[in-house]
C-alpha positions as CSV (number, residue, x, y, z in Angstrom):
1,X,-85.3,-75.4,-6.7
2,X,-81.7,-76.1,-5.9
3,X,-79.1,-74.9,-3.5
4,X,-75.9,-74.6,-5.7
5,X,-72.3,-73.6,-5.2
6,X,-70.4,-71.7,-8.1
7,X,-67.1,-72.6,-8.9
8,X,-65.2,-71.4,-11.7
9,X,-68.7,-69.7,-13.3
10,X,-69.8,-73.9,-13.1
11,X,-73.0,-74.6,-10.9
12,X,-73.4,-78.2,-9.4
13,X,-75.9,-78.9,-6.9
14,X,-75.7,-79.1,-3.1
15,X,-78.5,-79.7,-1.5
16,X,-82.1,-79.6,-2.2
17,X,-84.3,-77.0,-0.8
18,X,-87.9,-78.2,0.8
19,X,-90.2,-78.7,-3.2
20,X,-92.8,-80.0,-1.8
21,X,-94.3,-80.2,-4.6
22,X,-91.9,-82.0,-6.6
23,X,-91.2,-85.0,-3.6
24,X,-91.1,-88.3,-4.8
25,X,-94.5,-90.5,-3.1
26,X,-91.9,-92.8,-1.7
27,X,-89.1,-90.1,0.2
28,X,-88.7,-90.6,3.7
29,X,-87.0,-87.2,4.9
30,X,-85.7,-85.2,8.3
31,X,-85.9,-81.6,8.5
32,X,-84.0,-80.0,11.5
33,X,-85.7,-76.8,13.0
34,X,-84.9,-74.1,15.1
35,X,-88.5,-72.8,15.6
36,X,-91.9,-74.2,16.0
37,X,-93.4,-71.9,13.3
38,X,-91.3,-72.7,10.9
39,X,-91.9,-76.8,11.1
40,X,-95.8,-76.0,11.5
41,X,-95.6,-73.8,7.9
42,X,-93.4,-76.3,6.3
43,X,-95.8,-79.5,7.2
44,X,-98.8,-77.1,6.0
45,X,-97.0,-77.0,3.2
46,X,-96.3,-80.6,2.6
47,X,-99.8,-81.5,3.0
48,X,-101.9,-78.8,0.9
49,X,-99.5,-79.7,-2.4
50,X,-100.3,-83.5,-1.3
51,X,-104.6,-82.3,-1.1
52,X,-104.4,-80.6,-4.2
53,X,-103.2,-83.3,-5.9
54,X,-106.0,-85.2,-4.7
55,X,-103.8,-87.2,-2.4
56,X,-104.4,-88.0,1.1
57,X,-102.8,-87.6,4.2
58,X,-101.9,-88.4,7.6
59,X,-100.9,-86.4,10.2
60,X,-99.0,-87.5,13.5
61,X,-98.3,-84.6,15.3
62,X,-98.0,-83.2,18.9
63,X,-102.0,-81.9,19.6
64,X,-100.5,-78.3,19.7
65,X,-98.4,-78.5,16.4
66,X,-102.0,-80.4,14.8
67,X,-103.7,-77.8,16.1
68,X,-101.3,-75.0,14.0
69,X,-101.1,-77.2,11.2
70,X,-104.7,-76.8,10.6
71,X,-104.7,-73.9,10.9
72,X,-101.5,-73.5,8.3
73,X,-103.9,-75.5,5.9
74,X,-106.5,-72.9,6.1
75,X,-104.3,-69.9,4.7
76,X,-103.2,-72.3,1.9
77,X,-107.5,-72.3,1.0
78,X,-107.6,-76.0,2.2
79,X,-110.7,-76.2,4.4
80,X,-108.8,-79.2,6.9
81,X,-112.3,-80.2,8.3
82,X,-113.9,-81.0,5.1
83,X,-110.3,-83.0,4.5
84,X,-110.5,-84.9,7.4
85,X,-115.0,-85.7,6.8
86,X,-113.6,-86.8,3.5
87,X,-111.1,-88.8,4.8
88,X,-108.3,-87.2,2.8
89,X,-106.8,-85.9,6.1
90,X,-106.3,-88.3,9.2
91,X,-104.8,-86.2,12.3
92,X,-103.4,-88.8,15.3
93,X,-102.2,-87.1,18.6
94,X,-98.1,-88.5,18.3
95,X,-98.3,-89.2,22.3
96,X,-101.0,-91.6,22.4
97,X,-100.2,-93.1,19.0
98,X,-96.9,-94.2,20.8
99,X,-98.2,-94.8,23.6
100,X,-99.7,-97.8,21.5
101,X,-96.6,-99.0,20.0
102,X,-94.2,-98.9,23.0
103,X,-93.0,-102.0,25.0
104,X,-90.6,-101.9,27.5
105,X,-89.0,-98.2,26.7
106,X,-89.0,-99.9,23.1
107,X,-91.1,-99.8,19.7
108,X,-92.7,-103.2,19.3
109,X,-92.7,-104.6,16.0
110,X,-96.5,-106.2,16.5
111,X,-97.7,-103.2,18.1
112,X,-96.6,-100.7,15.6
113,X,-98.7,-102.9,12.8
114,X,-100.8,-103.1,14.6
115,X,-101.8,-99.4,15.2
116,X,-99.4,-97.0,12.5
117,X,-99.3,-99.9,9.8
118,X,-103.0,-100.4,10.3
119,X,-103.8,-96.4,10.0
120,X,-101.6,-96.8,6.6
121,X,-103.2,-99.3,4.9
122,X,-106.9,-98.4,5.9
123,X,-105.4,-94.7,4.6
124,X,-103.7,-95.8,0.9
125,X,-106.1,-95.4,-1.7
126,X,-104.8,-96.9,-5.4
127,X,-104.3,-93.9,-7.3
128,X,-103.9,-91.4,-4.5
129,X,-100.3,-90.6,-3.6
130,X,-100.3,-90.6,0.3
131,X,-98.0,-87.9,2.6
132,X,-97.5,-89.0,6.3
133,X,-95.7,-86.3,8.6
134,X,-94.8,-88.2,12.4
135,X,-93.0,-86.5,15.4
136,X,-93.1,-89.6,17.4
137,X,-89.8,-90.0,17.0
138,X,-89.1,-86.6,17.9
139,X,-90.7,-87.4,21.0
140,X,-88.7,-90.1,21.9
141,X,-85.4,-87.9,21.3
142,X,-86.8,-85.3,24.0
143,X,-87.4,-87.6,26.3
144,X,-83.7,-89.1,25.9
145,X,-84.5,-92.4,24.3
146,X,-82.3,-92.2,21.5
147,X,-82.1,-95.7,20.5
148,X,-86.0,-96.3,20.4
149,X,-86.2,-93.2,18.3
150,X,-84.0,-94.7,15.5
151,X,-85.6,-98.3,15.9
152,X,-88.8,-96.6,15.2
153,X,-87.1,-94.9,12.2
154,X,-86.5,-98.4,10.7
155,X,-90.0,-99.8,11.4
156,X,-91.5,-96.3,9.1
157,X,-88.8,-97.7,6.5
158,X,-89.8,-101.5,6.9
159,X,-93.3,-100.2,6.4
160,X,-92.2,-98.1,3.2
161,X,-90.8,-101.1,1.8
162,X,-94.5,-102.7,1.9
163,X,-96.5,-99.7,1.6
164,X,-95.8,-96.1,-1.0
165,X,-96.3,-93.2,0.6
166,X,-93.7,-90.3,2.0
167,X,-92.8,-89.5,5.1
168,X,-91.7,-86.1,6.5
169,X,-90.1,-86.4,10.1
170,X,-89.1,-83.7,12.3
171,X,-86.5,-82.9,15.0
172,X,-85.5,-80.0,17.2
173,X,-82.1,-79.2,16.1
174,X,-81.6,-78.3,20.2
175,X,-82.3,-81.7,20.5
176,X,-78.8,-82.6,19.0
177,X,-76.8,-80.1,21.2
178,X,-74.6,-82.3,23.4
179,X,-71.5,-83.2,21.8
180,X,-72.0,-87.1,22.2
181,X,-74.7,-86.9,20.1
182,X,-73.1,-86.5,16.4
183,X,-73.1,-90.5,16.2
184,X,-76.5,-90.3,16.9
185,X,-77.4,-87.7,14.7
186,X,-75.3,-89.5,11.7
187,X,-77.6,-92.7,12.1
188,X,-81.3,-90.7,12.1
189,X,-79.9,-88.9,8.7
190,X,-79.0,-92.4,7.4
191,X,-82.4,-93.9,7.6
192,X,-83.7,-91.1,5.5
193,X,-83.6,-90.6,2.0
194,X,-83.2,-86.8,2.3
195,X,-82.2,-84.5,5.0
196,X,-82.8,-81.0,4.9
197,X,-81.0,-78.5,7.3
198,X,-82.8,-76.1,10.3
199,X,-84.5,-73.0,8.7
200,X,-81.3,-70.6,9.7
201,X,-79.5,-72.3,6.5
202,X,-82.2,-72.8,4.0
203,X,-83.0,-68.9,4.7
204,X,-80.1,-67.7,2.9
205,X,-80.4,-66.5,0.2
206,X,-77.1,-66.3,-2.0
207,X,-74.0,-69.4,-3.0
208,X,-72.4,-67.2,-1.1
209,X,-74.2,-67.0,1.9
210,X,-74.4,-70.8,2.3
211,X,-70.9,-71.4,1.7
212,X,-69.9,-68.9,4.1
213,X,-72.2,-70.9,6.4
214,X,-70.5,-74.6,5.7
215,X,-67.5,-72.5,6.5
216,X,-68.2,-71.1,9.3
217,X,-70.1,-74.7,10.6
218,X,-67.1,-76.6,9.9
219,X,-64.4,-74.2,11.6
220,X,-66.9,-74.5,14.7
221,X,-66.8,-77.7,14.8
222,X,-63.4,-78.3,14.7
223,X,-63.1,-75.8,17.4
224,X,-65.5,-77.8,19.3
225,X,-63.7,-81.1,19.0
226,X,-60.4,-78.8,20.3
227,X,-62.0,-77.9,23.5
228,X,-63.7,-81.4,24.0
229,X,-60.3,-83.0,23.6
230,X,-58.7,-80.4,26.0
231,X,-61.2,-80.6,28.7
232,X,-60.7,-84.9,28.4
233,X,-57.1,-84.3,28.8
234,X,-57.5,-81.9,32.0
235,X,-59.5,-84.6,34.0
236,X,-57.3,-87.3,32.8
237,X,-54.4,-85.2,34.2
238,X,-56.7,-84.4,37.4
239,X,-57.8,-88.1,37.5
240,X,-53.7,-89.0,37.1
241,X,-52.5,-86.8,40.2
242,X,-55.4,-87.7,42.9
């Protein structure tokens, strides 16, 4: 499936909607969400069209959003506890998996072989595509600790580059609300393949819709940048007379 813009009765593709059956075994790819159900059905999602396929997978997840994701498995008819007896499915809790990795407010290279590089490898079977979903970097974001959330983004992709398997990572789109974060967001999107907006895009329905929405986004944010500028040039001129 395809989200596509119509111009002159031509069609050219935007942006891909979530296929999760169709992702390649190597993608590494962000979605942005607005709600926690909708991440939880997504990664359900993900991971019953890997099962099926007689892939395996691994999931690193907050212990509530495990918890739902299991639980999303079952109404797909995937019974997650013969999955995980089976050793198709490997569930982590994301806060003590990091836990494990950190050093000094930072991911350490050693440590994070050590623990997600090791869960990878022992995980990888030869002709069985694997699907990893982590929120550890999500984590890390919440907590403020933007930089260690994008050097752990390039340790998943130095491990890609040894290992195939996909990767499905998740933010909060809340997460990105202060304006001094659009540098940050630009760098998470560019260590991923793919990056697929929050569920209040993707749920419309029509060309229409969704280029009324890019309108709409991009006159807000130029609106934004106006009042950021003005409010700069108000305490400068405060700053200037005290």
């Amino acid at each position: 499936m395809l989200w596509k813009e119509f111009n002159n009765g031509n069609s050219s593709s935007v942006a891909p909607i979530a296929d999760w059956s169709s992702m390649s075994r190597t993608d590494h790819f962000v979605q942005f969400y607005e709600s926690d159900g909708f991440i939880v059905n997504s990664v359900s999602e993900y991971f019953f069209h890997g099962l099926e396929c007689n892939g395996r997978c691994i999931c690193v997840g907050t212990a509530e959003h495990n918890e739902r994701i299991l639980n999303g498995l079952r109404t797909f008819g995937i019974d997650p506890d013969k999955a995980v007896d089976s050793g198709r499915l490997v569930v982590r809790d994301a806060c003590e998996m990091l836990a494990k990795l950190m050093c000094d407010g930072s991911p350490n290279i050693d440590k994070f072989n050590a623990s997600i590089g090791k869960l990878v490898k022992e995980t990888l079977q030869p002709t069985a595509p694997l699907r990893v979903f982590g929120e550890m970097v999500a984590i890390l974001w919440e907590e403020g600790n933007q930089n260690a959330a994008v050097r752990l983004e390039e340790l998943w992709n130095d491990l890609r580059d040894k290992y195939d398997f996909s990767l499905f990572c998740a933010y909060p789109l809340k997460g990105f609300a202060k304006a001094g974060l659009n540098g940050e967001m630009h760098e998470i999107c560019h260590q991923h393949t793919k990056t697929i907006p929050a569920e209040s895009y993707s749920s419309l329905t029509t060309p229409e819709e969704r280029l009324r929405a890019i309108a709409y986004l991009q006159q807000r944010g130029e609106q934004l940048a106006a009042e950021i500028s003005e409010l700069e040039a108000r305490i400068s001129n405060r700053a200037a007379k005290t």
